[in-house]
MOPAC internal coordinates of N, CA, C and O (Angstrom, degrees):
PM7 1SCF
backbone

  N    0.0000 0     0.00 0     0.00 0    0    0    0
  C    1.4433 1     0.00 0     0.00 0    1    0    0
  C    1.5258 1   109.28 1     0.00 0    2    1    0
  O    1.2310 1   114.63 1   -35.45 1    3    2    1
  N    1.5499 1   127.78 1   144.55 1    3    2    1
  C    1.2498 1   120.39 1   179.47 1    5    3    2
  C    1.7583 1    87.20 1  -119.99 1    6    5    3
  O    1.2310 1   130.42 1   -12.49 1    7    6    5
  N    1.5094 1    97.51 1   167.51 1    7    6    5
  C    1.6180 1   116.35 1  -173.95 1    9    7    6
  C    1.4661 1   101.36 1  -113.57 1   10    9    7
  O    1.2310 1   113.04 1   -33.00 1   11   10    9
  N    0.9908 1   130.76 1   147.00 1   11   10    9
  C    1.5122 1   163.13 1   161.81 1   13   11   10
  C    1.6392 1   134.70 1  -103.89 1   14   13   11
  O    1.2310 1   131.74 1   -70.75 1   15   14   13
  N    1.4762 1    94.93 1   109.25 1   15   14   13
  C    2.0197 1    88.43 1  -172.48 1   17   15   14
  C    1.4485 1    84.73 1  -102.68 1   18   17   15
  O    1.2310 1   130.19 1   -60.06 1   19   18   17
  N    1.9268 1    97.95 1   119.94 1   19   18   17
  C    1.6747 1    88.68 1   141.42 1   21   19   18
  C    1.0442 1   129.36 1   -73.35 1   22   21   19
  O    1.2310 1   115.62 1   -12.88 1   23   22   21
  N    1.4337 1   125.92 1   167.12 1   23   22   21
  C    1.5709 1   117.63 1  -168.11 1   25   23   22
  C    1.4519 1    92.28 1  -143.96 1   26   25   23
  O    1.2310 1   118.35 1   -61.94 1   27   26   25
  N    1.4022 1   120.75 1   118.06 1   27   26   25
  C    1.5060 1   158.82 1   125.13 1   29   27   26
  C    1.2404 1   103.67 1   -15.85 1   30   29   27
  O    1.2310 1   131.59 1   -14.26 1   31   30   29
  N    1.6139 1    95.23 1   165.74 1   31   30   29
  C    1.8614 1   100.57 1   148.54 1   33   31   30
  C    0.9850 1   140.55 1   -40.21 1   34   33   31
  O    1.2310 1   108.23 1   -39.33 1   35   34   33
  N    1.2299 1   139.60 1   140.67 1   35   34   33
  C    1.8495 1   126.29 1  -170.75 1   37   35   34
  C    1.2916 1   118.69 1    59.66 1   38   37   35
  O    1.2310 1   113.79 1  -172.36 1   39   38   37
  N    1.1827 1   129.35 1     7.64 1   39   38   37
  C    1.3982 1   152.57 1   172.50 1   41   39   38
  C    1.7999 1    89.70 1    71.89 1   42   41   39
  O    1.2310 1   121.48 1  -120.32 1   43   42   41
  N    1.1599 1   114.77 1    59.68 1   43   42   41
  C    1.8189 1   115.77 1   157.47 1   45   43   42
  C    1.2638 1   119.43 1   -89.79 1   46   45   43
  O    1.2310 1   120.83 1   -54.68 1   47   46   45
  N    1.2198 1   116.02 1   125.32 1   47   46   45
  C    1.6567 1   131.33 1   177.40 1   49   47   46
  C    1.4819 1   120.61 1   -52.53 1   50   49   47
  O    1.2310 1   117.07 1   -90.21 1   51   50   49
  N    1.3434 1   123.18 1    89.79 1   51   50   49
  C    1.2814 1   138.50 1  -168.45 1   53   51   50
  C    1.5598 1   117.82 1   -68.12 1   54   53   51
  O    1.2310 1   127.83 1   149.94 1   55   54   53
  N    0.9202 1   102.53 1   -30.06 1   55   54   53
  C    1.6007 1   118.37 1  -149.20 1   57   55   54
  C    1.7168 1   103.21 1  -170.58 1   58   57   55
  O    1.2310 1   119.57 1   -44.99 1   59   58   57
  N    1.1972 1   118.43 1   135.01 1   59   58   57
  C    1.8023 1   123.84 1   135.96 1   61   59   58
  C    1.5981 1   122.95 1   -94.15 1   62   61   59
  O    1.2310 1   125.98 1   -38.52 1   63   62   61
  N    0.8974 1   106.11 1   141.48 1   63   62   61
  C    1.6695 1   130.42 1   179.47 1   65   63   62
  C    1.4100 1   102.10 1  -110.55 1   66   65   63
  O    1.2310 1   123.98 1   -21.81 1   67   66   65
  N    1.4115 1   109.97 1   158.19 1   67   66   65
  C    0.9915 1   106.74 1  -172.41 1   69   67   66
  C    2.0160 1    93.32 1  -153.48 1   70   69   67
  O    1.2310 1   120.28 1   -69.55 1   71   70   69
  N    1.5149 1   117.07 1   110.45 1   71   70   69
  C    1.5064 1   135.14 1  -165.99 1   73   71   70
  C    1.3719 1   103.44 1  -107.60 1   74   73   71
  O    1.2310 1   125.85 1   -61.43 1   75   74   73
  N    1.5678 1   106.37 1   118.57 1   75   74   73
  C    1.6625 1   105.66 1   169.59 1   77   75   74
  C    1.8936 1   107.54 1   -69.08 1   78   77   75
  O    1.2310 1   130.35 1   -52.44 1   79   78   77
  N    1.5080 1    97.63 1   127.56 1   79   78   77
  C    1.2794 1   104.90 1   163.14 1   81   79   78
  C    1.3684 1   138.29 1   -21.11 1   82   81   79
  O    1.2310 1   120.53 1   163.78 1   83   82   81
  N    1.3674 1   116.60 1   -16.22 1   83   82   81
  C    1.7212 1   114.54 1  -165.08 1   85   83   82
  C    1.9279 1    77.61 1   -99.87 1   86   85   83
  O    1.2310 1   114.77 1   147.95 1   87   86   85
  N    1.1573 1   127.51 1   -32.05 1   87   86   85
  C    1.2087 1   104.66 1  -166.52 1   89   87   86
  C    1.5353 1   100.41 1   -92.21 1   90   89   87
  O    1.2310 1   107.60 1   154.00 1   91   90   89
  N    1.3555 1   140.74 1   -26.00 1   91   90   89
  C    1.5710 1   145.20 1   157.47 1   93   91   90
  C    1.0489 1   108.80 1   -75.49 1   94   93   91
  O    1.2310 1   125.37 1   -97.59 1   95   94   93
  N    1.3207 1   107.29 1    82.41 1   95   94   93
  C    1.7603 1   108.03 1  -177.68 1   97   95   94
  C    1.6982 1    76.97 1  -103.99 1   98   97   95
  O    1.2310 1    96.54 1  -166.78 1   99   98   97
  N    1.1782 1   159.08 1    13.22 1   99   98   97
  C    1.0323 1   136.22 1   157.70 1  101   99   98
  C    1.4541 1    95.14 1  -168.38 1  102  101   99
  O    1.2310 1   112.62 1    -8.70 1  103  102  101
  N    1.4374 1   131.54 1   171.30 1  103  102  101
  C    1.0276 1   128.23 1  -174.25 1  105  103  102
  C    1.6091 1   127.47 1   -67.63 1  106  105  103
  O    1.2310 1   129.60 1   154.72 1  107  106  105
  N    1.3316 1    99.10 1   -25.28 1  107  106  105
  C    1.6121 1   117.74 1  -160.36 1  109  107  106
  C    2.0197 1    96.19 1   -84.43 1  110  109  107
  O    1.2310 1   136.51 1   163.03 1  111  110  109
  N    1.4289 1    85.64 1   -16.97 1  111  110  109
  C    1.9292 1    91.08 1   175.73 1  113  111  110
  C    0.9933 1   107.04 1  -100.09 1  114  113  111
  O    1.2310 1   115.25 1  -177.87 1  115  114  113
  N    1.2922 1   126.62 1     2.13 1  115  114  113
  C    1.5082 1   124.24 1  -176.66 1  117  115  114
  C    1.5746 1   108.48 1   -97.77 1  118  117  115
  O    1.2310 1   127.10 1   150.06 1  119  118  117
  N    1.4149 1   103.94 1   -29.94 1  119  118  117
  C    1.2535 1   120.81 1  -161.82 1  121  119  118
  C    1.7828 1   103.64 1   -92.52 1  122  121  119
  O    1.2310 1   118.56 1   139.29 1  123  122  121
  N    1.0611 1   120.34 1   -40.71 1  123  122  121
  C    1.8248 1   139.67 1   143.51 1  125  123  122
  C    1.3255 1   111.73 1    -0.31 1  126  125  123
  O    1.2310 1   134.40 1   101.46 1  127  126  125
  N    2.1564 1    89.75 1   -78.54 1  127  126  125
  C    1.3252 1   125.65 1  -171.23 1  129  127  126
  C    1.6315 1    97.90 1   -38.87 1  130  129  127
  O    1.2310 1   126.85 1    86.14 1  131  130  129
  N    1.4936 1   104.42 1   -93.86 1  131  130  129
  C    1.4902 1   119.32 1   165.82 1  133  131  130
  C    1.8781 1   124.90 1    -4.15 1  134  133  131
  O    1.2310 1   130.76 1   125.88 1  135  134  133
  N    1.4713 1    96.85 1   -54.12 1  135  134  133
  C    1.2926 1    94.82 1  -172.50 1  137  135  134
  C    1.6146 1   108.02 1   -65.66 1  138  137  135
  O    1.2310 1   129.07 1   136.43 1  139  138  137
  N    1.3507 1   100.13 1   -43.57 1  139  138  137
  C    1.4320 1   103.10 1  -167.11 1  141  139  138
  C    1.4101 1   109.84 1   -55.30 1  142  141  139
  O    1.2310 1   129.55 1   117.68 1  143  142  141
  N    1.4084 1    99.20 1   -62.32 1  143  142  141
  C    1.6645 1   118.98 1  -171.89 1  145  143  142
  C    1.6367 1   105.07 1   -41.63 1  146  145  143
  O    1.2310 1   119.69 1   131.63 1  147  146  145
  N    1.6162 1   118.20 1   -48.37 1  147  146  145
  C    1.4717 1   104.69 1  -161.30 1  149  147  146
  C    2.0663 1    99.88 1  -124.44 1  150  149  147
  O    1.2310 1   127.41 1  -166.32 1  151  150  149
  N    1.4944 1   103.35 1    13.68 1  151  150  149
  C    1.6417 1    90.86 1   161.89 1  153  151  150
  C    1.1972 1   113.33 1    82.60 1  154  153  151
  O    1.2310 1   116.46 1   174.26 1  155  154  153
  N    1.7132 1   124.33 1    -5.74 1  155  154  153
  C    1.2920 1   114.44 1  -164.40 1  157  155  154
  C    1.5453 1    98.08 1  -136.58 1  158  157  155
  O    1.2310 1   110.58 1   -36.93 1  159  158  157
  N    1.2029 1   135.31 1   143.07 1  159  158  157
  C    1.4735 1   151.13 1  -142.85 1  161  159  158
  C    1.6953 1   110.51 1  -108.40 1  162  161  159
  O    1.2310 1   117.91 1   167.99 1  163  162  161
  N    1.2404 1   121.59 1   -12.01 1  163  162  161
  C    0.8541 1   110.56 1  -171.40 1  165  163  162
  C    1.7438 1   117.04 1  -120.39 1  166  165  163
  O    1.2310 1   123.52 1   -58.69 1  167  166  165
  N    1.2629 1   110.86 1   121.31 1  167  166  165
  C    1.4134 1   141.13 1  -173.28 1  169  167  166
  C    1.2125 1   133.04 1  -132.34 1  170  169  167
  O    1.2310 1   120.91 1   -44.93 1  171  170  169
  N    1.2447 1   115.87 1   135.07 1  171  170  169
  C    1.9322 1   133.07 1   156.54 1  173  171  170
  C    1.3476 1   114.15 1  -111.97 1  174  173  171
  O    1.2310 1   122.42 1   -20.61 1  175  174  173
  N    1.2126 1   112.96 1   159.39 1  175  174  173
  C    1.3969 1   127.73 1   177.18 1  177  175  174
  C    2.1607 1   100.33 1  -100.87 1  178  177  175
  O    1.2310 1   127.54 1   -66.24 1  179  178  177
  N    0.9152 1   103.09 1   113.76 1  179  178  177
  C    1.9540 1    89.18 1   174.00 1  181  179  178
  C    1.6018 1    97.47 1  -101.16 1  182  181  179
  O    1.2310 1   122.64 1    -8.70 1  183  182  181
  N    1.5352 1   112.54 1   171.30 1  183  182  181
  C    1.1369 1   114.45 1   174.25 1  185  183  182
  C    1.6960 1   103.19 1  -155.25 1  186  185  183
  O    1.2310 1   125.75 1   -17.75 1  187  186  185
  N    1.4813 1   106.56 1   162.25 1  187  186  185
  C    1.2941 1   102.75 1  -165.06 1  189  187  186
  C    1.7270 1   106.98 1  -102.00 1  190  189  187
  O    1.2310 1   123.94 1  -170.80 1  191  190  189
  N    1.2117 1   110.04 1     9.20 1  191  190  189
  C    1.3862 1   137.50 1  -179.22 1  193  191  190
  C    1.2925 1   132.37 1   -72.38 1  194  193  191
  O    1.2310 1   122.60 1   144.82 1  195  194  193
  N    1.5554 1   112.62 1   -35.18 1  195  194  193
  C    1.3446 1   120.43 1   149.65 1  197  195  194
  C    2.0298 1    77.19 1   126.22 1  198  197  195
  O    1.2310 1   124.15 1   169.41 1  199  198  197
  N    0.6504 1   109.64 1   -10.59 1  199  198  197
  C    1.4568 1   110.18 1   167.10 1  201  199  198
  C    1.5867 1   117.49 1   -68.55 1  202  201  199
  O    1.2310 1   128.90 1   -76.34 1  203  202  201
  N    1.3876 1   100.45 1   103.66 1  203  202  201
  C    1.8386 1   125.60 1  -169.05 1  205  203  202
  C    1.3178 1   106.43 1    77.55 1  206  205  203
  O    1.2310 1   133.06 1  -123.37 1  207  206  205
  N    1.3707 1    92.36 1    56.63 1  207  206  205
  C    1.7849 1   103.07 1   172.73 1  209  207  206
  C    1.9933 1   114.55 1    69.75 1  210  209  207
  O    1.2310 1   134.68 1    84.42 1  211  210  209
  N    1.3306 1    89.21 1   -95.58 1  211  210  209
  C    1.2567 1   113.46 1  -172.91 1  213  211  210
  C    1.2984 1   117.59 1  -108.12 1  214  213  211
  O    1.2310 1   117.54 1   -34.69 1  215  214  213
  N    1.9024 1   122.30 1   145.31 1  215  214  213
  C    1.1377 1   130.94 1   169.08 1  217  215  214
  C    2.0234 1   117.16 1   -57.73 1  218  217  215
  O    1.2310 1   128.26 1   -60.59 1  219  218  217
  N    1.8751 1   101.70 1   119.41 1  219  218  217
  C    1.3382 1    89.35 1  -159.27 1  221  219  218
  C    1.6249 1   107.27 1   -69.59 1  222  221  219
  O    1.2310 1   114.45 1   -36.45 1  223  222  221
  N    1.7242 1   128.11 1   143.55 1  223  222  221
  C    1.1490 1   114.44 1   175.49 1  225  223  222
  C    1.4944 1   102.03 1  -116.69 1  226  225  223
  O    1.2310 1   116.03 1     1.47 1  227  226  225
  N    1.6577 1   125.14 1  -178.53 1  227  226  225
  C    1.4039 1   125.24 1   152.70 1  229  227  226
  C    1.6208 1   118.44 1   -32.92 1  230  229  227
  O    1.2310 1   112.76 1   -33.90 1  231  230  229
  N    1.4852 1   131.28 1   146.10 1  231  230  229
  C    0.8253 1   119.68 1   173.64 1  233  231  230
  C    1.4713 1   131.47 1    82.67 1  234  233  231
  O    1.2310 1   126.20 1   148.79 1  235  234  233
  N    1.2133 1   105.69 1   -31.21 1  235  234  233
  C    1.5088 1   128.68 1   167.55 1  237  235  234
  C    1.6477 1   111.91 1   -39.10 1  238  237  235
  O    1.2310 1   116.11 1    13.80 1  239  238  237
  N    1.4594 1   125.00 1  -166.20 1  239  238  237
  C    1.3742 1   125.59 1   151.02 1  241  239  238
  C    1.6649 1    93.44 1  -158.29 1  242  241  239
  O    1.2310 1   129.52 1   -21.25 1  243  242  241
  N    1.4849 1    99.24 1   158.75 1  243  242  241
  C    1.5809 1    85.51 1  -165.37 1  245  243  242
  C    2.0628 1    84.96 1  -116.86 1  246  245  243
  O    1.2310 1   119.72 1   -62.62 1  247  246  245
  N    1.3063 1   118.13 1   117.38 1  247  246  245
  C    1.5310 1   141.57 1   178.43 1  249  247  246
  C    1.3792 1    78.95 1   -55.84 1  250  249  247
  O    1.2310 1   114.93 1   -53.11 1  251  250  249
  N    1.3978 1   127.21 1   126.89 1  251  250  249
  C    1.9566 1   150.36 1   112.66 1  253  251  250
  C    1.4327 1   114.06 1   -38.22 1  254  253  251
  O    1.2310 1   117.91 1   130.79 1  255  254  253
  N    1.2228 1   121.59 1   -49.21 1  255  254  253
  C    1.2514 1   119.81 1  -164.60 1  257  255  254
  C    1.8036 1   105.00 1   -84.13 1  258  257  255
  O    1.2310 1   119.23 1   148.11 1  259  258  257
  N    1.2435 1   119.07 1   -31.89 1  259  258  257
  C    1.7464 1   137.68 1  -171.87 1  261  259  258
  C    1.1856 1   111.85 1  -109.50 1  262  261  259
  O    1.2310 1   119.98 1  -178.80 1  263  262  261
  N    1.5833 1   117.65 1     1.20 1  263  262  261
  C    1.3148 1   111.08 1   164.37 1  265  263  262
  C    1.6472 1   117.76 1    58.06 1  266  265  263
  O    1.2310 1   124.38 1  -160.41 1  267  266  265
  N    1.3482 1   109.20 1    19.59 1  267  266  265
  C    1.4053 1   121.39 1   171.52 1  269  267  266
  C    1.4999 1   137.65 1  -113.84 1  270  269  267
  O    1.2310 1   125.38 1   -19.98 1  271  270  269
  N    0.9940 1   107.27 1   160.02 1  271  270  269
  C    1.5191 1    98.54 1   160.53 1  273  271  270
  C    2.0386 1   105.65 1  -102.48 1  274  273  271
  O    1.2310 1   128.74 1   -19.73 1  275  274  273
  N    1.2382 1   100.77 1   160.27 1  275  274  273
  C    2.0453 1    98.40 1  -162.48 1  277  275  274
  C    1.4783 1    99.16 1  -168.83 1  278  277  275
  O    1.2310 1   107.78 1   -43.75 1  279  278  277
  N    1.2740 1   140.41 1   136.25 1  279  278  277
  C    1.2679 1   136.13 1   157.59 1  281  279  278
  C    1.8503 1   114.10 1   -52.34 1  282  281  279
  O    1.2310 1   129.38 1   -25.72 1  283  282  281
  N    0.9834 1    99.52 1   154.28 1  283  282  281
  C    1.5765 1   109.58 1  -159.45 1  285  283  282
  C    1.7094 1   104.46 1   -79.04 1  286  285  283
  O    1.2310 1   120.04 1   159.30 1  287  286  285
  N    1.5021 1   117.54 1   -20.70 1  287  286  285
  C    1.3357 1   104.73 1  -178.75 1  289  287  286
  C    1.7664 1    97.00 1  -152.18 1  290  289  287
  O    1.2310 1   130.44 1   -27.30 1  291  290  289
  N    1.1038 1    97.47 1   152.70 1  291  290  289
  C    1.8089 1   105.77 1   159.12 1  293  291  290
  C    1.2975 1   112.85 1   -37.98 1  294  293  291
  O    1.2310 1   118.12 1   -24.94 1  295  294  293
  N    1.6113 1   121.18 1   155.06 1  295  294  293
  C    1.3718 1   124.71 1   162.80 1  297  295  294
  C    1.5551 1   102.39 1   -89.10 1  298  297  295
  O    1.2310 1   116.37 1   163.34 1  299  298  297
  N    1.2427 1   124.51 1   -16.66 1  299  298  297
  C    1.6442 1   118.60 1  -177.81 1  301  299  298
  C    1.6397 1   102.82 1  -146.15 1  302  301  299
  O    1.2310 1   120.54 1   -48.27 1  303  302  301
  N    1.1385 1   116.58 1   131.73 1  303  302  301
  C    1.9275 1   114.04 1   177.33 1  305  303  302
  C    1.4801 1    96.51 1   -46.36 1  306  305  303
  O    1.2310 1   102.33 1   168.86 1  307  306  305
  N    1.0319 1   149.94 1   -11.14 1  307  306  305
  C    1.8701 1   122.84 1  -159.77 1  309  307  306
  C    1.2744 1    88.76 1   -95.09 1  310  309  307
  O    1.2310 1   109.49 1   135.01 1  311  310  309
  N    1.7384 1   137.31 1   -44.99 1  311  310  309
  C    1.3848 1   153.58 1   166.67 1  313  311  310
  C    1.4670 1   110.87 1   -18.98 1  314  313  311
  O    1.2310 1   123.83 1   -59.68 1  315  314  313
  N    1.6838 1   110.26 1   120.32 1  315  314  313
  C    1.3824 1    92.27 1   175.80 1  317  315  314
  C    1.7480 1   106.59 1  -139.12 1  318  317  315
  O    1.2310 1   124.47 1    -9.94 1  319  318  317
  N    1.3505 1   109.02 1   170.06 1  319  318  317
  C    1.6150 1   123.63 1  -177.50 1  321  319  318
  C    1.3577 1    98.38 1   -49.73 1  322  321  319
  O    1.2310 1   121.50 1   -66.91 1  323  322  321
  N    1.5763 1   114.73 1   113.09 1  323  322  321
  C    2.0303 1   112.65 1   155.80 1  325  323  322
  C    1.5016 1   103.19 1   -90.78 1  326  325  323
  O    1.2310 1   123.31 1   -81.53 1  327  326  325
  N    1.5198 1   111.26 1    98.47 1  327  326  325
  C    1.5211 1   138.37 1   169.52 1  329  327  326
  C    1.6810 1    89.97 1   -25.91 1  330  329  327
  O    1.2310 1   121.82 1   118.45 1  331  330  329
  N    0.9504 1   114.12 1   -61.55 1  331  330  329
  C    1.4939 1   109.00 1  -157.91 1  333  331  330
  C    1.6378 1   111.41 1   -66.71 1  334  333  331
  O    1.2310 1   120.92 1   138.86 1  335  334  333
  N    1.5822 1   115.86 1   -41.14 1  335  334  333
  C    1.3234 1   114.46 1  -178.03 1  337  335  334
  C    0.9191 1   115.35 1   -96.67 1  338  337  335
  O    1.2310 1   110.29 1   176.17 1  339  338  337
  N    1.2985 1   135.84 1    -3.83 1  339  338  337
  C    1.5233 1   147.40 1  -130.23 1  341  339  338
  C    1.6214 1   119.64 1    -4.68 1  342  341  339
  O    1.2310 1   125.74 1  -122.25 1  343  342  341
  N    1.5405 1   106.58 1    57.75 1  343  342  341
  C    1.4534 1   127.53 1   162.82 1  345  343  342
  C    1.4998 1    98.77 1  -107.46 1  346  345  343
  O    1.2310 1   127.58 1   -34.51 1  347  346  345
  N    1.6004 1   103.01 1   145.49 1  347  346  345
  C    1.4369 1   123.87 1   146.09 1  349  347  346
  C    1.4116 1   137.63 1   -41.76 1  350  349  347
  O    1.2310 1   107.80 1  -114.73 1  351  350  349
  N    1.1915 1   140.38 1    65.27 1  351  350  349
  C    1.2842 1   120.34 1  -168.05 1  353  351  350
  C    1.4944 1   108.11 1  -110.34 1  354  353  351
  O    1.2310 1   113.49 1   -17.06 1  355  354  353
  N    1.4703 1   129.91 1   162.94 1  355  354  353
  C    0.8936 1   132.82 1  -134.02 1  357  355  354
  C    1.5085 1    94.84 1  -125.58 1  358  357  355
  O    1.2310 1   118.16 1   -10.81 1  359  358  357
  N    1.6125 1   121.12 1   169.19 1  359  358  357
  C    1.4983 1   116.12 1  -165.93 1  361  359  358
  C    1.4815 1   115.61 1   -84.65 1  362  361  359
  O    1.2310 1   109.65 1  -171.97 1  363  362  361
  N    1.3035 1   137.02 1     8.03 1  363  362  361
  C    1.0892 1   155.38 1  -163.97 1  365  363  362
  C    1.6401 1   130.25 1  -131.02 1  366  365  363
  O    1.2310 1   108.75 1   -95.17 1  367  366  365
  N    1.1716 1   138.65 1    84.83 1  367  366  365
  C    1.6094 1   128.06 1  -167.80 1  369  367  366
  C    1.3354 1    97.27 1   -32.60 1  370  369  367
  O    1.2310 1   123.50 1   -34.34 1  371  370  369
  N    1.3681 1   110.89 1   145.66 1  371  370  369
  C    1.6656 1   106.79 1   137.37 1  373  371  370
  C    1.7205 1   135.70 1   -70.93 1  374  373  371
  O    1.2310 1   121.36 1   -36.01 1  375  374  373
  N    1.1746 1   115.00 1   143.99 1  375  374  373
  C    1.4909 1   120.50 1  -178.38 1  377  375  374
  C    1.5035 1   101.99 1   -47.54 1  378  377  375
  O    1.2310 1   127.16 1   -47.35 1  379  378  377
  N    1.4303 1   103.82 1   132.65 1  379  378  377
  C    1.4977 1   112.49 1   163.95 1  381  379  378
  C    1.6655 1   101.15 1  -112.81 1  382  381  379
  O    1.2310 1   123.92 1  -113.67 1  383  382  381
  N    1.2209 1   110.08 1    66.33 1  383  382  381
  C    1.5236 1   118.54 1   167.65 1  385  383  382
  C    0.9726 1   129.38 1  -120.03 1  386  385  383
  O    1.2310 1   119.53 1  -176.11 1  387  386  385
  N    1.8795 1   118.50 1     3.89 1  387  386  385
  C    1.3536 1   129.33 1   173.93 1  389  387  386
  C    1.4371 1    97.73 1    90.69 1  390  389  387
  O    1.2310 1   109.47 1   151.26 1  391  390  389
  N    1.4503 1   137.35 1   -28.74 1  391  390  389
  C    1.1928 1   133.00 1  -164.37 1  393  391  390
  C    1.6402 1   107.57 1   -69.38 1  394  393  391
  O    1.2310 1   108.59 1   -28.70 1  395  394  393
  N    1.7267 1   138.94 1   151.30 1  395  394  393
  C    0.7628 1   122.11 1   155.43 1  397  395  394
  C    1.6166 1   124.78 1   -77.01 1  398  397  395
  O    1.2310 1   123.57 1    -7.92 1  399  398  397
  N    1.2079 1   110.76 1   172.08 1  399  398  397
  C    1.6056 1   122.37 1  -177.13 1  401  399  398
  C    1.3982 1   110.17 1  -166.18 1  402  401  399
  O    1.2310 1   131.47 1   -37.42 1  403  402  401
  N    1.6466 1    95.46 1   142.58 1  403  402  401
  C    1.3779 1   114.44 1   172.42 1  405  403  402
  C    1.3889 1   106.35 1   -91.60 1  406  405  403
  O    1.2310 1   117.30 1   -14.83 1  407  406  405
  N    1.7954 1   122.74 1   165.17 1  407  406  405
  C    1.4761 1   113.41 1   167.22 1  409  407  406
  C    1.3744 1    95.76 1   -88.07 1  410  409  407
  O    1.2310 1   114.35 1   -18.52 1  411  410  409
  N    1.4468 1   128.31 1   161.48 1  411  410  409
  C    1.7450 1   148.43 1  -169.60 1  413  411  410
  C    1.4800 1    90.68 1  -135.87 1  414  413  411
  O    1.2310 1   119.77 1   -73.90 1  415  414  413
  N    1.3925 1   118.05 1   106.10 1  415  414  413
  C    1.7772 1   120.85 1   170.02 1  417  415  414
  C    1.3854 1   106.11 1   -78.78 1  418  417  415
  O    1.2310 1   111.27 1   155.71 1  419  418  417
  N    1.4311 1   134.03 1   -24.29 1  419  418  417
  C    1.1042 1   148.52 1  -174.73 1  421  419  418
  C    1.4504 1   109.49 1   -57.51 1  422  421  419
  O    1.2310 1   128.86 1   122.79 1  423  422  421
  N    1.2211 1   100.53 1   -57.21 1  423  422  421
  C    1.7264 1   100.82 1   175.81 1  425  423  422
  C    1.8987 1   106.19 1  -126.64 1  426  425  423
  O    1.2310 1   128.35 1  -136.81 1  427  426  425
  N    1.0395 1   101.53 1    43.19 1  427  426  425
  C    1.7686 1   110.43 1   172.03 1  429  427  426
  C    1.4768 1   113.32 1    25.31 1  430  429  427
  O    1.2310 1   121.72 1  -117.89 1  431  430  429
  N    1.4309 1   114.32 1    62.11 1  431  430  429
  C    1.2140 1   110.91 1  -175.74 1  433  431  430
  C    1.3430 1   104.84 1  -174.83 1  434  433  431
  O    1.2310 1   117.50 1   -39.23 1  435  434  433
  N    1.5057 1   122.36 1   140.77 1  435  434  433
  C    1.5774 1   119.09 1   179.72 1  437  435  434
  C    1.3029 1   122.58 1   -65.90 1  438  437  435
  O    1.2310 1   120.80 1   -31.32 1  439  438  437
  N    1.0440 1   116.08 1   148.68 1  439  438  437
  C    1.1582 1   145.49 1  -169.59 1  441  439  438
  C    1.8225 1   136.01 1   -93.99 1  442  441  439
  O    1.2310 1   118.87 1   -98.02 1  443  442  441
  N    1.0834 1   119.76 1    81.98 1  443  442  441
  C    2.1832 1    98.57 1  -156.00 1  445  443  442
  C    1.4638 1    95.48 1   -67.13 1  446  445  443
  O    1.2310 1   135.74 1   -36.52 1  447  446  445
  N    1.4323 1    87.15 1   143.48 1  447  446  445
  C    1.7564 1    98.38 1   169.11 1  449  447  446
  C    1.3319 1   103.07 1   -72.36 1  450  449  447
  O    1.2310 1   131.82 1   -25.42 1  451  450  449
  N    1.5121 1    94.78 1   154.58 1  451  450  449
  C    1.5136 1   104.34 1  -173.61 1  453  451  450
  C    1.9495 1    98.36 1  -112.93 1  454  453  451
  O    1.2310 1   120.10 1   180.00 1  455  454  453

């Protein structure tokens, strides 16, 4: 089976589709398929492969320039784009102490739940 991001405004992931292989014999037929079938032009191929970063979900936006799919904004301003994964990660490791933690934007640094 291959996956399908519709793409919205700003290229945001509307919807997944989901194309049996004999008719996505490549992406550009997958994307064909789609147009024809539902009238509307705009398509990605996602994959669960690590190919364009990340698996595309709802909500998503799929980057032109990074060739990805990526959530459209930080969960906190200090959070920034990892070029390479195109995940958010934040300026601080997280604790590998088993403990839980919240992120604290206040002082950019985790937090143990209390």
């Amino acid at each position: 089976m291959a996956y399908f991001a519709k793409l919205g405004l700003n290229s945001k992931v509307e919807k997944i589709h989901i194309v049996a292989d004999e008719i996505a014999t490549s992406e550009q037929a997958g994307i064909e398929f789609l147009q024809k079938r539902y009238n509307y032009p705009f398509w990605k191929q996602s994959f669960k492969n690590g190919t364009r970063k990340n698996t595309a979900g709802k909500g998503m936006i799929y980057d032109d320039d990074r060739d990805a799919f990526r959530a459209k904004n930080a969960p906190y301003p200090s959070w920034t784009l990892n070029e390479t994964t195109c995940q958010f990660e934040c300026p601080v490791v997280f604790p590998d102490d088993g403990k839980k933690y919240n992120w604290n934007e206040e002082i950019t640094n985790w937090e143990e739940r209390v």
